[in-house]
VOLOZA-89460 format. One record per residue: residue number from 0; residue in three letters; x, y, z of N, C-alpha, C in turn. Coordinates in steps of 0.05 Angstrom, whole numbers, plus 5000, padded with zeros to 4 digits. Layout:
N
 resi resn   nX   nY   nZ  caX  caY  caZ   cX   cY   cZ
  NUM  ALA    X    Y    Z    X    Y    Z    X    Y    Z
...
END
This chain:
309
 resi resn   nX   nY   nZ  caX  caY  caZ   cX   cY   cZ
    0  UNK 4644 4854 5003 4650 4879 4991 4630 4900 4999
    1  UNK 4639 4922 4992 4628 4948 5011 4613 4958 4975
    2  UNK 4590 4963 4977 4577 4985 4958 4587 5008 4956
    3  UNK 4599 5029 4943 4605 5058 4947 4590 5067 4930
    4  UNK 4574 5087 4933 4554 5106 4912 4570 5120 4891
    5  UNK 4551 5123 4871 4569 5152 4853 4564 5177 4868
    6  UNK 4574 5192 4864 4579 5216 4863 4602 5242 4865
    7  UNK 4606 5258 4861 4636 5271 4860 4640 5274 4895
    8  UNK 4672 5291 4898 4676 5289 4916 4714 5304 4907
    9  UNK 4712 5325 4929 4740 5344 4924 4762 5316 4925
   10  UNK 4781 5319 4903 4798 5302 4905 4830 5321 4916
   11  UNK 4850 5310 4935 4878 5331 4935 4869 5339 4963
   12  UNK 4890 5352 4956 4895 5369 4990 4915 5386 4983
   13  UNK 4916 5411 5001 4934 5433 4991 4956 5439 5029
   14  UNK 4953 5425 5040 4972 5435 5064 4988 5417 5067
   15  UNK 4989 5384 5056 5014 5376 5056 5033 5376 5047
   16  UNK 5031 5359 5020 5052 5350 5000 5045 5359 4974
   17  UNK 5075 5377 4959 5063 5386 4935 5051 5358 4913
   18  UNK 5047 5341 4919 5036 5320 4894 5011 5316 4896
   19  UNK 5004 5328 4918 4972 5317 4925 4952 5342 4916
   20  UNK 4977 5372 4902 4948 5378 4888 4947 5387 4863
   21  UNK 4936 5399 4850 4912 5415 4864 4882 5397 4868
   22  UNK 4886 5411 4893 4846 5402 4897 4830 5407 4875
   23  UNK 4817 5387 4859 4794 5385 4846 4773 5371 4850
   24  UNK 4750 5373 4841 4726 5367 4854 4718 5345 4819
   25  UNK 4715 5310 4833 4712 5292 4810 4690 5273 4810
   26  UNK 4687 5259 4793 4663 5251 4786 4670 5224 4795
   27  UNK 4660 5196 4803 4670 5171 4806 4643 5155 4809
   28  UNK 4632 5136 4784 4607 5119 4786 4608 5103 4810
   29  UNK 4588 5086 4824 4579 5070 4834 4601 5041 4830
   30  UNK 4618 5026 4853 4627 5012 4847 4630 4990 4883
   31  UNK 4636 4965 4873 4642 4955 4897 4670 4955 4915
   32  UNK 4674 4958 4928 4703 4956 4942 4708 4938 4954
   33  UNK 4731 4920 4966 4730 4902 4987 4739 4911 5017
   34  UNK 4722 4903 5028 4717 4920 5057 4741 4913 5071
   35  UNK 4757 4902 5072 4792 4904 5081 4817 4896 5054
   36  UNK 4834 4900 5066 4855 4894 5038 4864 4861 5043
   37  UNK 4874 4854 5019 4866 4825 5014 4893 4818 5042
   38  UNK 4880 4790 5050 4908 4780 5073 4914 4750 5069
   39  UNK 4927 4746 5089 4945 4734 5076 4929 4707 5081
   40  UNK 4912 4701 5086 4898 4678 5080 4881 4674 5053
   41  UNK 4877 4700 5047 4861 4697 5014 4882 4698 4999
   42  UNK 4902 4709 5004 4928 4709 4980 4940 4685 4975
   43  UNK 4939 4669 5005 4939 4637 5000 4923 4616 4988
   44  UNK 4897 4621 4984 4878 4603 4968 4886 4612 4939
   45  UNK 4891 4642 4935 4896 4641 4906 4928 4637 4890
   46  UNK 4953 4631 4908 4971 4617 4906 4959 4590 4913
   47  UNK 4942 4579 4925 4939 4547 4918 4923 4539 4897
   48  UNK 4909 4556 4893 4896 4554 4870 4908 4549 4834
   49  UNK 4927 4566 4835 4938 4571 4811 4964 4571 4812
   50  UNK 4982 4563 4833 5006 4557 4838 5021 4585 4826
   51  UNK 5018 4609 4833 5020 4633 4825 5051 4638 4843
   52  UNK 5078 4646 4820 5091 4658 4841 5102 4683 4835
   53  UNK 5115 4692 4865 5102 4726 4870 5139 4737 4851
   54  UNK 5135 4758 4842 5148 4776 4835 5179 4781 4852
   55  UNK 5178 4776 4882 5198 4768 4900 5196 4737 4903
   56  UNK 5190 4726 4888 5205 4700 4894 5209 4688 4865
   57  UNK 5214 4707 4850 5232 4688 4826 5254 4694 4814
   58  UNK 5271 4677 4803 5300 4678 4795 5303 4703 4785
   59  UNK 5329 4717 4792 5335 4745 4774 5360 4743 4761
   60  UNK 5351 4752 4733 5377 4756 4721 5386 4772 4714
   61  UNK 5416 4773 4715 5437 4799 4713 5421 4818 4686
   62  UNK 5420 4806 4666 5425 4819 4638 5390 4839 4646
   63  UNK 5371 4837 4661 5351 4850 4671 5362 4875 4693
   64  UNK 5389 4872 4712 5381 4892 4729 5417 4901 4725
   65  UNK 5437 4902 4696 5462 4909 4706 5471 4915 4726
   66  UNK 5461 4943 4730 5470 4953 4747 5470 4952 4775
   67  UNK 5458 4939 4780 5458 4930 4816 5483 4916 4827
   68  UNK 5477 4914 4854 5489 4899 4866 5488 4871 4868
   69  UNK 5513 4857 4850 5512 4822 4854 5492 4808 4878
   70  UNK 5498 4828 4892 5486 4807 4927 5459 4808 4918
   71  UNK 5444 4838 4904 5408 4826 4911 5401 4820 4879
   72  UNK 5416 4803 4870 5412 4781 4842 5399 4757 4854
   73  UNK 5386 4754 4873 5374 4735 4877 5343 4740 4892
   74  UNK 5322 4724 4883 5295 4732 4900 5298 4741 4930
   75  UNK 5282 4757 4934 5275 4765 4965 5262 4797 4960
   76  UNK 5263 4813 4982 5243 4837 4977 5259 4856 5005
   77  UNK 5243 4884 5006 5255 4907 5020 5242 4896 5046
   78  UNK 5258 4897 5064 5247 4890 5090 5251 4925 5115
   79  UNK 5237 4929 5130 5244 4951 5149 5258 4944 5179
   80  UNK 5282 4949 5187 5298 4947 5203 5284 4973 5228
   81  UNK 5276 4972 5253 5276 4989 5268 5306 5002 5277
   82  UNK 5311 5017 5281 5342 5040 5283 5348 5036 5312
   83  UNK 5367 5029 5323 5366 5031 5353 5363 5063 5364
   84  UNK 5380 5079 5352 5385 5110 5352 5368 5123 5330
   85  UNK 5377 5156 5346 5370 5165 5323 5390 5173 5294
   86  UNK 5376 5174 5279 5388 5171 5253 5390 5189 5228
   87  UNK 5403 5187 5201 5393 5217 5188 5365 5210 5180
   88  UNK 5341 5216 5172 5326 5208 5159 5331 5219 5130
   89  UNK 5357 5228 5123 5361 5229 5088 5368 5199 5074
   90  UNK 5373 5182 5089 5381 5154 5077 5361 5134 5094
   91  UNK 5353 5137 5069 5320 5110 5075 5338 5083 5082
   92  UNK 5370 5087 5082 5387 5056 5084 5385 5058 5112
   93  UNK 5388 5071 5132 5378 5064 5156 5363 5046 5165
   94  UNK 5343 5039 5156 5323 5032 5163 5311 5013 5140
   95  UNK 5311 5012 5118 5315 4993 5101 5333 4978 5091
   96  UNK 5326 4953 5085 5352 4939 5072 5332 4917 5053
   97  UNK 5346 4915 5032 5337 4888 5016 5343 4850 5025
   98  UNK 5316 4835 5026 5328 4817 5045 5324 4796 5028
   99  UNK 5342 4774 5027 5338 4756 4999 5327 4730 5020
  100  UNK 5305 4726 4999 5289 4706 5018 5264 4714 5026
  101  UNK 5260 4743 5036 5239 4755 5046 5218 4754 5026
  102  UNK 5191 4747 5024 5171 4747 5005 5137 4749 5029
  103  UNK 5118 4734 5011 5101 4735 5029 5091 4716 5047
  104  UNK 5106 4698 5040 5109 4678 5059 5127 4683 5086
  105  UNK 5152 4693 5080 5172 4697 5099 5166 4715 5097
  106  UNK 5155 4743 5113 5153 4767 5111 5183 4787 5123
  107  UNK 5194 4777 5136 5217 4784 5152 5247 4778 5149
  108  UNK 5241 4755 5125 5264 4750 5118 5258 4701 5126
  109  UNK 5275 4691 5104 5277 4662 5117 5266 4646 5141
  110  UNK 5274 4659 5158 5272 4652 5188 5246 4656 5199
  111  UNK 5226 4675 5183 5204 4687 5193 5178 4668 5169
  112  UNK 5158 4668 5192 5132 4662 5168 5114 4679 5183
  113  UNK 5084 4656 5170 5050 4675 5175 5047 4666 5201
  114  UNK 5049 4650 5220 5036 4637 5240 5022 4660 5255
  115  UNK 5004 4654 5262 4978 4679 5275 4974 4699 5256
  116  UNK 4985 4699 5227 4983 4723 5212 4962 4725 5192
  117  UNK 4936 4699 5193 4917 4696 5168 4904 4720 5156
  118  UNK 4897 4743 5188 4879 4759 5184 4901 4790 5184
  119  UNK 4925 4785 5178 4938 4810 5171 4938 4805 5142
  120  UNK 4940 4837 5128 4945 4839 5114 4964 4831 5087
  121  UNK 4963 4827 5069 4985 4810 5056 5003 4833 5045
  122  UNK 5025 4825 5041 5054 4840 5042 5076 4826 5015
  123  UNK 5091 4850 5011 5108 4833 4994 5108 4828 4963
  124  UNK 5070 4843 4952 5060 4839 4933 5071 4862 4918
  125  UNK 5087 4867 4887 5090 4879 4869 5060 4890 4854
  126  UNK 5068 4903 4838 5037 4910 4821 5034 4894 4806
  127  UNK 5050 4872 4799 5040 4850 4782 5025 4826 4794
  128  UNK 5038 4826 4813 5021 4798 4833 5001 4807 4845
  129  UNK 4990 4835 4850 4961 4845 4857 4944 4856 4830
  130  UNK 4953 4852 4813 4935 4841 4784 4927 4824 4779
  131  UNK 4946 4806 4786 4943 4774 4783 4919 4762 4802
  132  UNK 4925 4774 4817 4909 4767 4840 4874 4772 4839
  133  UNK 4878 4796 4832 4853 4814 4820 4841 4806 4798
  134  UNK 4855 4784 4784 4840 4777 4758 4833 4745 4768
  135  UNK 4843 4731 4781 4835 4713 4790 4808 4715 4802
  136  UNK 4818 4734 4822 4784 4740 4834 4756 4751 4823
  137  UNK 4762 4762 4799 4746 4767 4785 4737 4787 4790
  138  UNK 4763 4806 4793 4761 4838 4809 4778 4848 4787
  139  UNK 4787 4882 4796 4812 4894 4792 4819 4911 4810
  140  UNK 4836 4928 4809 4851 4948 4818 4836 4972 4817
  141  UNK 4830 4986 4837 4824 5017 4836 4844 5036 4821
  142  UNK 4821 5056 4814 4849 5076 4803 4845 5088 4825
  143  UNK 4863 5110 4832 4862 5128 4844 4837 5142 4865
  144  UNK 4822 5155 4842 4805 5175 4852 4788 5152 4862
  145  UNK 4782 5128 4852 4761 5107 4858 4769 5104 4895
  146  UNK 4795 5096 4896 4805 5086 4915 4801 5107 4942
  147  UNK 4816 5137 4932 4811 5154 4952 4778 5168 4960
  148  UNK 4760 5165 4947 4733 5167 4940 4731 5156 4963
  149  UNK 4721 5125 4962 4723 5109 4979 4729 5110 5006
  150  UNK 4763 5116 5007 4774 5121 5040 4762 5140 5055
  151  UNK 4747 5170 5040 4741 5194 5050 4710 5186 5075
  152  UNK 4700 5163 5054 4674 5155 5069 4653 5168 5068
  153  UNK 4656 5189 5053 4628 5209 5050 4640 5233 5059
  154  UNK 4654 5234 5081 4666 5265 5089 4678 5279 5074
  155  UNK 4666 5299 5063 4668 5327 5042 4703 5343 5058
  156  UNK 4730 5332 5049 4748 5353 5053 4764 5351 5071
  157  UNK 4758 5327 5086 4764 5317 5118 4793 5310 5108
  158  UNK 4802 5319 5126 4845 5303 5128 4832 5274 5130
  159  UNK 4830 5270 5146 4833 5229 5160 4806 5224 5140
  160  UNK 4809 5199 5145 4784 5177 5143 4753 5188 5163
  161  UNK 4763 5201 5179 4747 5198 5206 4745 5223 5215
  162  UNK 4750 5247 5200 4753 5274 5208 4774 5283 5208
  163  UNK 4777 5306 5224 4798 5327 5218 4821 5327 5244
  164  UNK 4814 5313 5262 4827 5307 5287 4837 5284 5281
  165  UNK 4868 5276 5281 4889 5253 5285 4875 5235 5301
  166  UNK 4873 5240 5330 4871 5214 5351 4838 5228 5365
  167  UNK 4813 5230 5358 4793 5237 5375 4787 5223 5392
  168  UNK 4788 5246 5420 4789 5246 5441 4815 5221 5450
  169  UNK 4832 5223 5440 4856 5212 5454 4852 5181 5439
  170  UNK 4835 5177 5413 4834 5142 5412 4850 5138 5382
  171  UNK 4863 5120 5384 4876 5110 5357 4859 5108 5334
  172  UNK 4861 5106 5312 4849 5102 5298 4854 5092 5277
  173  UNK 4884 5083 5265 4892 5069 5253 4919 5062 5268
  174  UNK 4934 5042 5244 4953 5024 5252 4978 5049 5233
  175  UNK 4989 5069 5252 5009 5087 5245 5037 5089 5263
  176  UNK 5057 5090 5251 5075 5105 5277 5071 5124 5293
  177  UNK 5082 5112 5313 5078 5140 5347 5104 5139 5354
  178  UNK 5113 5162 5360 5141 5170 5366 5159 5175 5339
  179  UNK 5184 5180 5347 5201 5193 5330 5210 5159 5313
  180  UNK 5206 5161 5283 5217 5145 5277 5245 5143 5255
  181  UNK 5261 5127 5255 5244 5101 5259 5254 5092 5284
  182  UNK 5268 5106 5298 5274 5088 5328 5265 5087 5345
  183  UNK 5237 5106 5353 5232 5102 5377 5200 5098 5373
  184  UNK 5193 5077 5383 5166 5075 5372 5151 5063 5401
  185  UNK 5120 5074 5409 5117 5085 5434 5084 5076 5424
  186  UNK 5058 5065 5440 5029 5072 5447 5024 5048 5422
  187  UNK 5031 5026 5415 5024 5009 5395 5024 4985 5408
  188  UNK 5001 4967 5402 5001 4942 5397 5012 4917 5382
  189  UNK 5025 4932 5357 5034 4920 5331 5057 4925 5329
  190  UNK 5079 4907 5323 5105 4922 5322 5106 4926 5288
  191  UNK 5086 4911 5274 5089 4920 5243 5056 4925 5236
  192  UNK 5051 4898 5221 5027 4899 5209 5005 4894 5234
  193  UNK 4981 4903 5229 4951 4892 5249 4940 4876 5240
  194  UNK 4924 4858 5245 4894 4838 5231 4886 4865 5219
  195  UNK 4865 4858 5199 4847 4876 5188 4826 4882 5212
  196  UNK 4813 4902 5202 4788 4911 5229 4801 4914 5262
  197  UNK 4824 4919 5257 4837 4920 5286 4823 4956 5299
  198  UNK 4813 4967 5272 4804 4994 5282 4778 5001 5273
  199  UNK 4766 5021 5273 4747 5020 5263 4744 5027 5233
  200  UNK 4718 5017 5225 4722 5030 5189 4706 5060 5191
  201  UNK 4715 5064 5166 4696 5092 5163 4669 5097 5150
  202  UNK 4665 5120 5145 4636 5130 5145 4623 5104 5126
  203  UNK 4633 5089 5104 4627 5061 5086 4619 5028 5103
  204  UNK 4642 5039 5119 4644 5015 5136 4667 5003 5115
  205  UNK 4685 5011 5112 4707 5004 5092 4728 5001 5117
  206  UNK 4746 4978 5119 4767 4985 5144 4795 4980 5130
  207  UNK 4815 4998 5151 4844 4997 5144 4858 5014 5124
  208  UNK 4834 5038 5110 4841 5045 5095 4871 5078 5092
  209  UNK 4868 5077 5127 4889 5092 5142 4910 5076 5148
  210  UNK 4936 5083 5152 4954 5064 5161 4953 5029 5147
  211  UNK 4966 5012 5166 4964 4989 5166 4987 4984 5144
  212  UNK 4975 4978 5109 4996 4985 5093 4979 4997 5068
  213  UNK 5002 5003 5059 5001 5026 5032 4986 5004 5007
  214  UNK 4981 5014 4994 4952 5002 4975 4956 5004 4949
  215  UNK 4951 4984 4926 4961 4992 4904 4944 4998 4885
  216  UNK 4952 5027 4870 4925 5027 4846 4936 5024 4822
  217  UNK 4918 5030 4803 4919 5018 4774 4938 5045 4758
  218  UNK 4938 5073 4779 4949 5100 4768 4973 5096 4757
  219  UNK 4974 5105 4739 5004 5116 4734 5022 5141 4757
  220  UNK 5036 5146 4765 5052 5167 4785 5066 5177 4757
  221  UNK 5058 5207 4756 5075 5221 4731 5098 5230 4751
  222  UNK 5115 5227 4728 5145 5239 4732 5146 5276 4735
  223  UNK 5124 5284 4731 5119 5310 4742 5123 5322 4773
  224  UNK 5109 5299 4784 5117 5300 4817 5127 5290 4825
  225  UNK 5142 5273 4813 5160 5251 4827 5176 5264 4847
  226  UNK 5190 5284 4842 5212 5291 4862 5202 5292 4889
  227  UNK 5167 5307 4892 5163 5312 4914 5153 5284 4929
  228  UNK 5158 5270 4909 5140 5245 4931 5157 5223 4943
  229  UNK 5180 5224 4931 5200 5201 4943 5211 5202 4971
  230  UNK 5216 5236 4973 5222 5243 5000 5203 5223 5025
  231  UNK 5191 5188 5025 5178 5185 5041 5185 5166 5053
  232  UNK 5178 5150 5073 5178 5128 5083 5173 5104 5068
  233  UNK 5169 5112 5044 5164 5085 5031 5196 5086 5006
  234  UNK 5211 5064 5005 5229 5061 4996 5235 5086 4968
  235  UNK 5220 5090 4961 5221 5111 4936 5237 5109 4906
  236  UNK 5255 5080 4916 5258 5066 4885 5248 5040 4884
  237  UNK 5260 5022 4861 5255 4991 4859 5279 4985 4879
  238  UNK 5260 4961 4884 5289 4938 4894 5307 4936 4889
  239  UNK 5312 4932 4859 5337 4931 4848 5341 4964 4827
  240  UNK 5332 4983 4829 5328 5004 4816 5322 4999 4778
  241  UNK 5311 4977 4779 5317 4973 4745 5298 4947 4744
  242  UNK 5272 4951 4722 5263 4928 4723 5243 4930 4694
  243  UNK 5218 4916 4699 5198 4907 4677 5165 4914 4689
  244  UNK 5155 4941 4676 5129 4928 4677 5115 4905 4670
  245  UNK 5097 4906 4696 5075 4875 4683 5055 4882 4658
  246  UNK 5049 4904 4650 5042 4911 4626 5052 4913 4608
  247  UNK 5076 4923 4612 5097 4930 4582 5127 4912 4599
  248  UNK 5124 4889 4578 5154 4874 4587 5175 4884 4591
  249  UNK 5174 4902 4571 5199 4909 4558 5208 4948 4570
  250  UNK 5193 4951 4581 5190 4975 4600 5205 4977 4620
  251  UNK 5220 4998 4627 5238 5003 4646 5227 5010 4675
  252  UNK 5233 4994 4702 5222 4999 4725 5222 5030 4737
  253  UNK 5225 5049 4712 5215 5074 4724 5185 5081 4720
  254  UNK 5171 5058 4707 5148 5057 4710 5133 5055 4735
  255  UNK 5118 5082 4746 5112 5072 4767 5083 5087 4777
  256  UNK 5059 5063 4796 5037 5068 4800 5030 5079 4821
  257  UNK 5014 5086 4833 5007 5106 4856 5001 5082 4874
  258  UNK 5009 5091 4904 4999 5066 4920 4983 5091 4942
  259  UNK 4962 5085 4956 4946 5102 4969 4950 5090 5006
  260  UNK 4946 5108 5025 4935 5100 5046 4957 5103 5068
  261  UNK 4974 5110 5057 5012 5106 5083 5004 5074 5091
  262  UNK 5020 5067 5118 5018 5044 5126 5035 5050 5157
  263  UNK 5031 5030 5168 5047 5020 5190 5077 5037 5206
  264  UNK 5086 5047 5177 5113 5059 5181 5116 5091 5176
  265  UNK 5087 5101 5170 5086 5137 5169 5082 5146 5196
  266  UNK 5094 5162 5208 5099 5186 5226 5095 5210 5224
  267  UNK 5086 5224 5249 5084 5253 5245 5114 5276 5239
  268  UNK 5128 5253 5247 5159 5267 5248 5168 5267 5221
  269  UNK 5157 5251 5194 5175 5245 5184 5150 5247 5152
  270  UNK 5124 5228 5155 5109 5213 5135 5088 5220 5135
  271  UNK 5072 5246 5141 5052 5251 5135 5027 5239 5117
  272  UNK 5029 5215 5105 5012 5204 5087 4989 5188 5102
  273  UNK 4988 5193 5116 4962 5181 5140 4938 5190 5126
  274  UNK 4926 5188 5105 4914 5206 5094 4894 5194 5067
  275  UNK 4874 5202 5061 4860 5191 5031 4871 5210 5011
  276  UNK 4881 5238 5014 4888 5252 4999 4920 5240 4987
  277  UNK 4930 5232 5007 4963 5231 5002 4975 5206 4978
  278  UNK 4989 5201 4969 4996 5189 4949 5035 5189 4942
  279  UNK 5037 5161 4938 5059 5163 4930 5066 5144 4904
  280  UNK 5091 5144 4892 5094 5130 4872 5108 5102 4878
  281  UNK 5116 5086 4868 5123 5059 4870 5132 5047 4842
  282  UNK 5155 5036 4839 5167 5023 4816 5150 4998 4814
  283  UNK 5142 4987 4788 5120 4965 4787 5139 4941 4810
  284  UNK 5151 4943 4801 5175 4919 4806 5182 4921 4837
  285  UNK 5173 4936 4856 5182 4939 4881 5157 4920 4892
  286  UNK 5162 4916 4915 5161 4891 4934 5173 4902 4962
  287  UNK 5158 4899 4982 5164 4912 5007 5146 4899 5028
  288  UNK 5153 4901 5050 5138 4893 5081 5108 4910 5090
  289  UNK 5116 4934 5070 5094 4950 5078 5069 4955 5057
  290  UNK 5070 4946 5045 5052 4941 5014 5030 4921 5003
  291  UNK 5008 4931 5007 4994 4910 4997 4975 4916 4983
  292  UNK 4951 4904 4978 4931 4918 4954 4896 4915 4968
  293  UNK 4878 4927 4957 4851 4915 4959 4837 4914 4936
  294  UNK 4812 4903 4924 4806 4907 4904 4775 4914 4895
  295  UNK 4767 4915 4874 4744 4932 4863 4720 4922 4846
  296  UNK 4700 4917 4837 4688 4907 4825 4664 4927 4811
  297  UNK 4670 4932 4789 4644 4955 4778 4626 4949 4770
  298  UNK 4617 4927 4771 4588 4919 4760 4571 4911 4784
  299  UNK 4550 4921 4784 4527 4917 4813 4527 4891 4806
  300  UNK 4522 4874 4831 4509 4846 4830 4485 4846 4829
  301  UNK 4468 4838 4802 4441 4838 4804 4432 4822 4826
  302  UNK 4400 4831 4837 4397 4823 4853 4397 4833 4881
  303  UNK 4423 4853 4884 4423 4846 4910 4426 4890 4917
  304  UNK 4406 4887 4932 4407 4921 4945 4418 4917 4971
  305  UNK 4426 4912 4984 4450 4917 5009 4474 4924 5002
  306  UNK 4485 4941 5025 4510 4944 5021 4539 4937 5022
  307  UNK 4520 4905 5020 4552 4887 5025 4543 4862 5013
  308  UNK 4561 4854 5006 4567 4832 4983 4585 4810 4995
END
């Protein structure tokens, strides 16, 4: 884990997306972070550990989601389809579909697993199973400002992780869409997710915290901005549009938390969230290919003055 200092730091941004402001300038104590987001080999010791299962892989029943469609009454999660053409980008159904079977094991659907995938990111995780996860480890969840604090790296105001320039001097810098998407995708290595550290970290030495995938915090997403934030690349309802927080049982899946960082599937054409400022909302209950979490720890480890743990 990465040390992050206290101190404030402008939170927002005012040239993208109306949810991201207004810019205010906030306070955030001293806390640890984990220097990539959890993958899928640590998500595995703590499913073997506690025989933990995920939010997409358990029985669903009708009298929980009426209104849906019979067909996704059964476990699996949102998977992303590349478009052969181009397409409207008003129907996120292009390019998404719900795939029964798909979890974090099968990331792609049945047919698909992890093989070469220990050091990618883990996928697939709801906000309940990256609590779960987080309490096992004897962590939690960032809120928000903790989380984007963090990604900025010390840079006072900066768009990216890394400055104010997208690609400096012509070099990648995270794991984002290039080209028009979702069909035409052009200058990548990855056709989805990367290993962690596939790029560099920032001013912390924190990595992935651009692209790769979207991140989950402890926030609430007010229904204030909702309108402006769905318009994204990230599915913008539940799976099944209707569900249960992992806090409140009995709570309707319009409950929903802020996930930070875009991922893999934001574009310049389309997803602007490449970004520590940017933010979107997420139904607890959603589960996707592009989603994963990292986590936090606020108590110094006595003992130890370095900045890594």
């Amino acid at each position: 884990m990465i040390l992050v200092p206290s101190g404030t730091f402008l939170m927002g941004a005012t040239s993208f997306y109306p949810e991201e402001q207004p810019v205010r300038r906030v306070w955030v104590d001293e806390f640890w972070i984990d220097e990539c987001p959890v993958t899928n080999e640590q998500f595995r010791r703590f499913v073997e550990d506690t025989d933990y299962v995920t939010v997409a892989e358990r029985p669903v029943e009708r009298a929980q989601y009426p209104d849906a469609d019979p067909s996704l009454l059964v476990p699996g999660s949102l998977v992303f389809h590349q478009a052969s053409r181009f397409v409207d980008l008003q129907d996120a159904r292009n390019w998404w579909s719900y795939v029964p079977g798909a979890c974090w094991r099968n990331p792609e659907g049945p047919s698909s697993d992890l093989e070469l995938k220990d050091t990618h990111p883990i996928v697939h995780v709801a906000y309940e199973d990256a609590h779960a996860y987080a309490s096992w480890a004897g962590k939690e969840l960032p809120t928000e400002a903790e989380w984007e604090y963090a990604a900025r790296g010390g840079l006072e105001g900066a768009t990216y992780a890394w400055g104010d320039e997208l690609a400096p001097g012509g070099r990648r810098m995270a794991n984002i869409w290039e080209g028009e998407f979702p069909w035409q995708k052009r200058g990548s290595d990855y056709e989805r997710t990367s290993p962690v550290k596939s790029f560099p970290p920032n001013g912390y030495g924190i990595y992935d915290v651009i692209g790769n995938v979207w991140e989950w915090t402890v926030e609430r997403f007010e229904p204030v901005s909702l309108g402006a934030a769905t318009a994204s690349c990230c599915s913008g309802e539940s799976a099944r549009e209707t569900g249960a927080a992992c806090d409140q049982p009995d709570a309707r899946a319009t409950v929903r938390r802020v996930v930070k960082g875009g991922s893999h599937l934001c574009a310049p054409n389309y997803c602007r969230r490449y970004r520590p400022a940017a933010r979107q909302g997420e139904t607890v209950d959603t589960s996707a290919c592009h989603i994963g979490f990292r986590c936090i720890r606020r108590e110094r480890t006595p003992g130890l003055a370095a900045s890594k743990v």
